[in-house]
Each structure stands twice: as structure tokens, then as C-alpha cells.
N, C-alpha and C positions, 0 to 999 in steps of 0.2 A: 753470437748467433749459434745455438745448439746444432742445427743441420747447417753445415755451410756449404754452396755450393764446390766443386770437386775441381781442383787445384786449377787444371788445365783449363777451365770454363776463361776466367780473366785473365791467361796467357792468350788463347789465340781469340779470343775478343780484341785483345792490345794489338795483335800480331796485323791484323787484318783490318783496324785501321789507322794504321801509319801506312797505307798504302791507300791513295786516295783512287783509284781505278775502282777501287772495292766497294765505294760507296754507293752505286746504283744495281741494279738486277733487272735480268727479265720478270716479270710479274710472280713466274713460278718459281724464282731461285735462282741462286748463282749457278752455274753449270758445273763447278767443280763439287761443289756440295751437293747437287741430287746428286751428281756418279758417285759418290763415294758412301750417300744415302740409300741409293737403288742396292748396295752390295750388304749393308747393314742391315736396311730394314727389311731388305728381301730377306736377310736370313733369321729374323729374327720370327717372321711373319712365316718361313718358309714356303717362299714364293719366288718366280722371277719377276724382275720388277724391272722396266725399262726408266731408265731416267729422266726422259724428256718427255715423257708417254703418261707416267702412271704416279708422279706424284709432284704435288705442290706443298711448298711453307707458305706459312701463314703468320698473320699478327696473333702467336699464341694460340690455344686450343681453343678456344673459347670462338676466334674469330673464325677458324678452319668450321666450328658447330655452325656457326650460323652461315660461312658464305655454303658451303656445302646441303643444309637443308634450303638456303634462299634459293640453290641453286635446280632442288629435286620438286620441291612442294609450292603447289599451285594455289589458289583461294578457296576455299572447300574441299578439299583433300580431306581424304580420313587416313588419317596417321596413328596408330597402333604405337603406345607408349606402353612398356612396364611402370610396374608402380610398386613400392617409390622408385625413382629416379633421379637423376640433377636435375636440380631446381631450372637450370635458365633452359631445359630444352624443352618443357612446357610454355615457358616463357614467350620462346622466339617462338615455336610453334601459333600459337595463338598472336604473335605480330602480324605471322606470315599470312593470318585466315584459316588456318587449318581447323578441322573438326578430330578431336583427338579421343580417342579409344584405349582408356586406360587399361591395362593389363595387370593383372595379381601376380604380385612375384610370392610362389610359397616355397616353405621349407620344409621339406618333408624328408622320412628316415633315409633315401635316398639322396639327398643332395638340395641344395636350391635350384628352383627351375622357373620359370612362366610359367601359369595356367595355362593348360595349353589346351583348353577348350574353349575357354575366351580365345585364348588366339589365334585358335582358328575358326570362331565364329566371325572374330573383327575380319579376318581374308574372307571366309565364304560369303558369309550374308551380310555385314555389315559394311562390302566394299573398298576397305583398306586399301592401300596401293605401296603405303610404307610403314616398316619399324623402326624403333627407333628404341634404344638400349645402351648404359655403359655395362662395361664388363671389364675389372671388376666393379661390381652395382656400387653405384655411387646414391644412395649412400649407407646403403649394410655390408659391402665388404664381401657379399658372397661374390664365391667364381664359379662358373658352372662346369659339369663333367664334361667331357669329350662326346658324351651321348647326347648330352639335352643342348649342345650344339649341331648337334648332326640332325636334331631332328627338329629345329630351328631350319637349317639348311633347307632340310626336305622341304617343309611347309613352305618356305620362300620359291622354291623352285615348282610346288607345285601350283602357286595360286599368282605367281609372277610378281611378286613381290620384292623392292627396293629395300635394301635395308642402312642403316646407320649404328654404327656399333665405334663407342666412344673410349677407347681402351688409351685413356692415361695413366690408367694406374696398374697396367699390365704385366711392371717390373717388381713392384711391390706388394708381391706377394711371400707368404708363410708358412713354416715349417714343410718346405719343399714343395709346394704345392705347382701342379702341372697346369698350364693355359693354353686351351685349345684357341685357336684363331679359325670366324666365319669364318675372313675371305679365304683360307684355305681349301674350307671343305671344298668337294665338287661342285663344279658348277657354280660358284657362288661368286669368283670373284667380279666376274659383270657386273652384278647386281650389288655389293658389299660396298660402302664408304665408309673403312677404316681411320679413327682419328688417332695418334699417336702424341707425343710430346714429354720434353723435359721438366716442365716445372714444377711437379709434385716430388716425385721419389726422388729426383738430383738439386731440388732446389733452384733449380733455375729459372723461375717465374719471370722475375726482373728484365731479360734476355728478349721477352714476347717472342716465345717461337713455338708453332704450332705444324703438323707435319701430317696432309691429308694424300689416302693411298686410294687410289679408285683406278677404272677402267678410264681409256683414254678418252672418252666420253663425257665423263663424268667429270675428269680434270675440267678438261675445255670449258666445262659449265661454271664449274667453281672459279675458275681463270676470271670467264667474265665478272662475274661477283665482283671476286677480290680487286681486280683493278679499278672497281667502282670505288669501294669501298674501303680501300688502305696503299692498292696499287701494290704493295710486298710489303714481306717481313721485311724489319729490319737488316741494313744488309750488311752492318758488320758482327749482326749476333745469331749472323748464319751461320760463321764460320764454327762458334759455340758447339755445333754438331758434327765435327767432322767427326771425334773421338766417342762421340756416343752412340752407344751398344756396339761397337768395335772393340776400344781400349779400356773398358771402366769396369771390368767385371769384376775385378778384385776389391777395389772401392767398393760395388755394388753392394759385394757379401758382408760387407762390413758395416753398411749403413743398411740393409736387410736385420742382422742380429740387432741392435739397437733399438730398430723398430720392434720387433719383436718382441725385446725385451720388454718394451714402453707398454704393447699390450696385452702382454701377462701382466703388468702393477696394475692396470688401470681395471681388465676382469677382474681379478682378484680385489679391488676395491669395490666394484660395484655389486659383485654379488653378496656383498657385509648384504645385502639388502634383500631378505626373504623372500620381497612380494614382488622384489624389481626383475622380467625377463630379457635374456641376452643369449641372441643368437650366433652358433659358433662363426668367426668371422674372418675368413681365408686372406683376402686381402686388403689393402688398401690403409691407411691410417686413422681410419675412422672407426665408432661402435657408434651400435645407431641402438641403443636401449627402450625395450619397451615399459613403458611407467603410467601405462594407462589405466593401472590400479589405482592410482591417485584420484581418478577421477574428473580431473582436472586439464584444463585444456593446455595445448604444447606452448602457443607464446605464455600464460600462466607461468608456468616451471620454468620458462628459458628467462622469464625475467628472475626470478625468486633464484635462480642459480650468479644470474650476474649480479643482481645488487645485492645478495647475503653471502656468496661466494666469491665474486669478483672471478666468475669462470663466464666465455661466451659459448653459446652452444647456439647449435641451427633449430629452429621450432619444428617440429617434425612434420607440421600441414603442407608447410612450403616442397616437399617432395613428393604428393602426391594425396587425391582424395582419401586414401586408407589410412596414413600414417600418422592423424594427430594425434595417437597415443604416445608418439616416439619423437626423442630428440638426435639430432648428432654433433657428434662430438669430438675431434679433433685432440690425438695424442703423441703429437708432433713437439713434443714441449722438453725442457731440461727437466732430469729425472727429478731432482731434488724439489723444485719448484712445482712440478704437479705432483706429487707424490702430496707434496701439503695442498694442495688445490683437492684432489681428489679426497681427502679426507672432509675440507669446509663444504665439498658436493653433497658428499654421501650425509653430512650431519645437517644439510638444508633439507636434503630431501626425506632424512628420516624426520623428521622436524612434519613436516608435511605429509610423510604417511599416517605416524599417529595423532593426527588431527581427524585420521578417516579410520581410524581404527585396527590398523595395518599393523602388522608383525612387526616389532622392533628390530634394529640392523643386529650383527652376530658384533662379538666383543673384537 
């Protein structure tokens, strides 16, 4: 396994259960693990954060997403999504009944931001009550400034707006780049449902553990949910977190450069490609390229990649009505082994531009 989870993961997994006391939990977590989580993720979040009060584990991030909006958004609700986004929170959104208000994420000489004319048309006129956003965007990797959080913030506090903001990929970020946290700003942590978790940047998917930060309020609602619906995390792959973002920073830096490294090979392979655009991508392990000069729709190319390439890629539709010109793509991989992936990419897809008359790739 190229990324393997970080040593101590499968010690105090083992540790915690040859002790069979450990096997059940209160709904919201063992008690020793939020206190020693409320010191963690408070500081990483820089906030005070009560243990009993302000945060619940979950079966994985995925299930913190959905008891947490099961627990906010009602049957016609208009909910305010950036776009693109993760796929399953339009998803569960639309389980839930929701009416959803897509939102333009652009990129301009200042930074990536929302439109923030749509977004604040979906609060004034078109009724919104919540947002809903990863950061970093899943799936182009932007992270946004300290400002176009803050005035995120405002707009939430001035139109009474809930927010959901999905930051698992909050640790894996590049070339030093800074991330500002909502629930920080003023005022916001009431209204802010921060989702947090290991299994991307440390690998630990396996583990199912997801880690949801809200107002005492907001737990309780979630509380309800989850007991419906998983009753707890896993409770001897809670203990998995006692050492995370406490003890793992040296680790961290070191599976940070790697990643890095992974997406310098992979820009640098795709830009061989004159007509293909790629936006600079601060975090996260993904490039979400645009190839809508092909002409060609995104499941089109995501198959032409897998069966002439044997690479899988996300169809770019699936994250939002904007994005069928883009796919994503996943550079989590051993260097040797995509280094030749990305080359059978770039010669399917040059393959496929000069069928439309497109610029041939550079040597």
C-alpha cells in the first residue's frame, strides 16, 4: 500500500480491544476520546470546545454528512449548494426532499470564492435557510482566503443562515497554504456544522470514523439521527483518534511532501496538453481538469480513460450541473505506476483531441 495508514493507527486499535469494557459507547463516543478530542480539535479549529456538549463521532464522514443534514433540513427546504461539490451531498440532499440552489464556485485573479451574488440571491429572495460546502472543495482542491470566509460568515449571520462545511480534507493541504475555519469566525459557531475526519490525508478510511463539531443543539439533533441509524462509531476504532492532530505532525509533513510531490508529476503531465485547462489546486488530492474542448461529454472520456487507459476517473456531471466539461481524478497512487498511467491518459486523450482538431500534446 503506497499511503499506509500511520503506525500508531493499528497499535491503539489492538490496544483498546483486548479490553472488552471498550466495546460499547454512549451514542456520542467514548468519554475519554471526546476529552482528549475537545483539546485537539479545539485547537486545530481554534475554538473552545466542550466534550460532552459540542461534538459527536460517527460511522465515518460520510455518515456524520448525512445524520447531521438529516438532522438540519426539512422536506422542501431550499438549501444553497456550491457547485461543483461532493457528489453524495446533492445526493442525500435530494433524499431528504430538499430544493437545492446551486451555487458557482469561480476562480478569479483573487482566489476561489462562490458567487456571491447567487449567494446571496439564494438567502434574500430565493429563501435558503442553509449552505452547504466542502473546504477544501471537493472536487477542485480550491481553499479559500481568510476573506471570502469572513464574508461567507457575514452573509450567514446576516440572513440567519445554517451552514454545513465539510473539511476533511483540511490537513492536506500545499505548499504552506493557510485554512481559515467558519465555525471560527464571529458569531458563526451556533450556526456552523463542521465535519472533520481521518480517512483521506492519514489513510484511515477502514476505521469508519467520522468527527461532527456543532453547537450543543445541533449535537443533540445529530445524537438523535445517529442512534437511529448506526447507534456509534465503531468503538474500538475510536480509540484510532486519541493521537490525531495531537501526535502526528511530523508524519503529517512527510506524507504532505509526497503528496505534493504526486501533484507536481501529474500537472506537469497534463498540461503536455495545449487545449486541456487546469486550475491552480491548493488542496486536497485530487485535479479536477477541464477537457471541455473535446466536446465530448464527461461519462464519454471517463470511459475512453478506463478502457484505453485502465485509469478510473469521477465524470465531472456527478458534481454538479456546471461541471460536465470536467473529470476528477485521484493522485494518491505509487509514483512509478502513475507516472506510466498518466502518460496512457494524456495519449487517450490526445487521441481524442485530434479527432476534433485540437493542438497536439508538447513532446
Amino acid at each position: 500500500m503506497r499511503f499506509p495508514p500511520p503506525p500508531w493507527a493499528a497499535e491503539q486499535f489492538a490496544r483498546a480491544a483486548h479490553d472488552g469494557a471498550l466495546a460499547y459507547t454512549g451514542y456520542r463516543g467514548n468519554r475519554e476520546v471526546l476529552s482528549v478530542l475537545a483539546g485537539s480539535v479545539g485547537g486545530f479549529l481554534d475554538l473552545p470546545l466542550d466534550s460532552q456538549q459540542h461534538l459527536i463521532l460517527t460511522p465515518g464522514t460520510q455518515a456524520g454528512l448525512f445524520a447531521s443534514l438529516a438532522s438540519l433540513v426539512e422536506e422542501g427546504d431550499r438549501v444553497a449548494l456550491i457547485d461543483p461539490d461532493y457528489l453524495f451531498s446533492a445526493r442525500i440532499l435530494r433524499f431528504l426532499g430538499a430544493d437545492i440552489g446551486h451555487v458557482p464556485l469561480r476562480f478569479t485573479a483573487d482566489g476561489p470564492c462562490p458567487d456571491f451574488d447567487v449567494l446571496e440571491m439564494e438567502f434574500k429572495r430565493k429563501g435558503a435557510r442553509h449552505l452547504v460546502f466542502s473546504h477544501p472543495n471537493n472536487p477542485t482542491g480550491a481553499v479559500f482566503s481568510a476573506e471570502v470566509i469572513a464574508r461567507i460568515a457575514r452573509l450567514a449571520n446576516t440572513y440567519d443562515i445554517t451552514v454545513l462545511v465539510d473539511e476533511l480534507y483540511a490537513r492536506l493541504l500545499h505548499d504552506g497554504q493557510t485554512f481559515p475555519h467558519l465555525a471560527a469566525e464571529p458569531e458563526m459557531f451556533a450556526r456552523t456544522v463542521t465535519l472533520l475526519g481521518p480517512s483521506k490525508t492519514e489513510s484511515l478510511s477502514g476505521y469508519r470514523l467520522g468527527v461532527v463539531v456543532a453547537s450543543p443543539e445541533i449535537i443533540s439533533r445529530v445524537e438523535n439521527v445517529l442512534s437511529i441509524m448506526a447507534l456509534r462509531a465503531p468503538a474500538y476504532a475510536q480509540h484510532v483518534l486519541l493521537p490525531w492532530l495531537r501526535d502526528d505532525r511530523d508524519w503529517l509533513a512527510q506524507r504532505l511532501k509526497e503528496f505534493t510531490a504526486l501533484r507536481k508529476l501529474t500537472v506537469e503531465s497534463l498540461r503536455r496538453l495545449p487545449w486541456l485547462k487546469l486550475q491552480p489546486q491548493a488542496g486536497t488530492a485530487y485535479v479536477w481538469p477541464d477537457v471541455s474542448a473535446l466536446g465530448l461529454s464527461s461519462p464519454i472520456i471517463a470511459e475512453a480513460l478506463l478502457c484505453e487507459a485502465g485509469v478510473l476517473v469521477s465524470p465531472g456531471y456527478q458534481f454538479g450541473p456546471s461541471s460536465g466539461g470536467h473529470f476528477r481524478m485521484c493522485y494518491a497512487r505509487d509514483e512509478a505506476e502513475w507516472a506510466l498511467a498518466l502518460d496512457r491518459m494524456v495519449g487517450v486523450l490526445d487521441r481524442l483531441a485530434r479527432r476534433h482538431g485540437l493542438p497536439e500534446r508538447a513532446a
